[in-house]
C-alpha positions as CSV (number, residue, x, y, z in Angstrom):
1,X,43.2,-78.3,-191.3
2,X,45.4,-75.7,-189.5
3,X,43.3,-75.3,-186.9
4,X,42.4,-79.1,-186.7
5,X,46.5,-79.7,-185.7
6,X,46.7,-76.1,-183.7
7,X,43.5,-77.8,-181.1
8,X,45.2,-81.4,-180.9
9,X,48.4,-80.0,-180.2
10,X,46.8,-77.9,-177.5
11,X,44.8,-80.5,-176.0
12,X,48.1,-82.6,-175.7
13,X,49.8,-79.8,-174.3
14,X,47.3,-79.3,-171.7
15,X,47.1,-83.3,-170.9
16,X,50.9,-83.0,-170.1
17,X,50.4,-80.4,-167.9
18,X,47.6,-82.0,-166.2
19,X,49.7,-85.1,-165.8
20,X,52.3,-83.0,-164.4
21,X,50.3,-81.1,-162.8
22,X,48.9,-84.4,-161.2
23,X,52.4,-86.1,-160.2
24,X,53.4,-82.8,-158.5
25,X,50.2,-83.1,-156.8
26,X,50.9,-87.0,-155.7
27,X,54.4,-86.0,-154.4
28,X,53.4,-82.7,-152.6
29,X,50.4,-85.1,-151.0
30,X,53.5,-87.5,-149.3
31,X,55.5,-84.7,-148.1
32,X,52.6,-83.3,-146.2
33,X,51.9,-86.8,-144.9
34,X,55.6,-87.0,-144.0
35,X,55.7,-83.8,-142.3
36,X,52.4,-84.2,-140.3
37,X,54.2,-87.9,-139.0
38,X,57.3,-85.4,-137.8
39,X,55.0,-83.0,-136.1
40,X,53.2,-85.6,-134.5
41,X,56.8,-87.4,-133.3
42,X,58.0,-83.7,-132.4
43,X,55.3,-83.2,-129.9
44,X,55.1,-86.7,-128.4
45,X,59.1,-86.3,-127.6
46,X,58.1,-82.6,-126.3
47,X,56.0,-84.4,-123.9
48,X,58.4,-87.1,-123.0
49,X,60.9,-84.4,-122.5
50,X,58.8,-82.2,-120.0
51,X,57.5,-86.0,-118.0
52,X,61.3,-86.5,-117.5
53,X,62.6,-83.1,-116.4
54,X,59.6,-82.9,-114.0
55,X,60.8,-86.9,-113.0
56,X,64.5,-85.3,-112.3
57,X,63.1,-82.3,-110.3
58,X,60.7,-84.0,-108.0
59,X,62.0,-87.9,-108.0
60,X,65.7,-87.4,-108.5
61,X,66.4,-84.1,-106.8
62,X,64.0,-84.5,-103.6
63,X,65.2,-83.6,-100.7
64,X,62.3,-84.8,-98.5
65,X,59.1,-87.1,-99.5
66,X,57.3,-86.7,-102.7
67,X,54.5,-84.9,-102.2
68,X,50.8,-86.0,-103.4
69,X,50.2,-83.2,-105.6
70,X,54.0,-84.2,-107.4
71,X,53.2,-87.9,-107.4
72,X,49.7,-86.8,-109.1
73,X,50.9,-84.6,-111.5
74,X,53.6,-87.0,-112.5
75,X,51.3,-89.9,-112.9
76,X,48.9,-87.7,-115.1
77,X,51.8,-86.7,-117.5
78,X,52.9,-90.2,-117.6
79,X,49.9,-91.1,-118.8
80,X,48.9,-88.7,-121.3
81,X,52.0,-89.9,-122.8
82,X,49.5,-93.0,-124.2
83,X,52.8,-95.0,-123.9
84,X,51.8,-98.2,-122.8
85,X,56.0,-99.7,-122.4
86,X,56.7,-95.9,-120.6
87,X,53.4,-96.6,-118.4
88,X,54.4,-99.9,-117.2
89,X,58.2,-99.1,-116.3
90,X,56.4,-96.1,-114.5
91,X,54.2,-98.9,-112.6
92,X,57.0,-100.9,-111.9
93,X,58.9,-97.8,-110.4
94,X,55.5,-97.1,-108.5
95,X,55.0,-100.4,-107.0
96,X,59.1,-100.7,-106.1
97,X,59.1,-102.5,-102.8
98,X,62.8,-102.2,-101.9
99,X,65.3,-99.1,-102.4
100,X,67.3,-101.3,-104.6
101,X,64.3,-102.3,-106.4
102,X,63.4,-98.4,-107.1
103,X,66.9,-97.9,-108.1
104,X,66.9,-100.5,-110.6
105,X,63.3,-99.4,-112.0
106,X,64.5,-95.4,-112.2
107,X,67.7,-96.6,-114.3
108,X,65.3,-98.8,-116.3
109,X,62.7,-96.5,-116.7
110,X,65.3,-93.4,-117.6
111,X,66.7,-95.8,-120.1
112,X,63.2,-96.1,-121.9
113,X,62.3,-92.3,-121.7
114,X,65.6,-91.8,-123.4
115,X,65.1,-94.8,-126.4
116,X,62.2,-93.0,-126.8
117,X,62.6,-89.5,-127.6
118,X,65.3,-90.6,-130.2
């Protein structure tokens, strides 16, 4: 009979621990998850960080034309953002047809890149 109650009690032990066990499990599960979402945020923003300090050294601080090589690698790191609202405030900066217009699209488009990385 002892051992009879000695077993139960150990086999209700061990299904608390194993439900424990099991909710630790469940909230270790969403704090990986949560940290894999920061990660992933951390290094889009890295990238959106590097697009617009390589926009204020060759756009912003030019002294002459931008070259083909700067207007190429800036296109390419605006779109391996995968950004689609950066992308097309990038176009509309591209496709500027007046100074004023350009102006207008740089603030806009500095605006966004900004919104963005917070």
């Amino acid at each position: 009979m002892l051992q009879k109650k000695l077993f139960i009690a150990a086999a209700v032990a061990l299904l608390v621990a194993d439900i424990a066990l099991a909710a630790q499990n469940i909230n270790l599960q969403k704090e990986i998850q949560q940290e894999r979402i920061t990660i992933a945020q951390d290094a889009s923003n890295r990238q959106t960080v590097d697009f617009l300090q390589a926009f204020v050294d060759k756009v912003l601080r030019a002294k002459s034309e931008i070259s083909f090589d700067d207007r190429l690698q800036l296109e390419n790191m605006v779109r391996n953002l995968k950004d689609d609202a950066i992308l097309a405030e990038w176009n509309k900066f591209v496709n500027s047809q007046t100074p004023a217009a350009a102006q207008e699209e740089v603030k806009n488009l500095l605006e966004l890149l900004v919104r963005k990385i917070r």
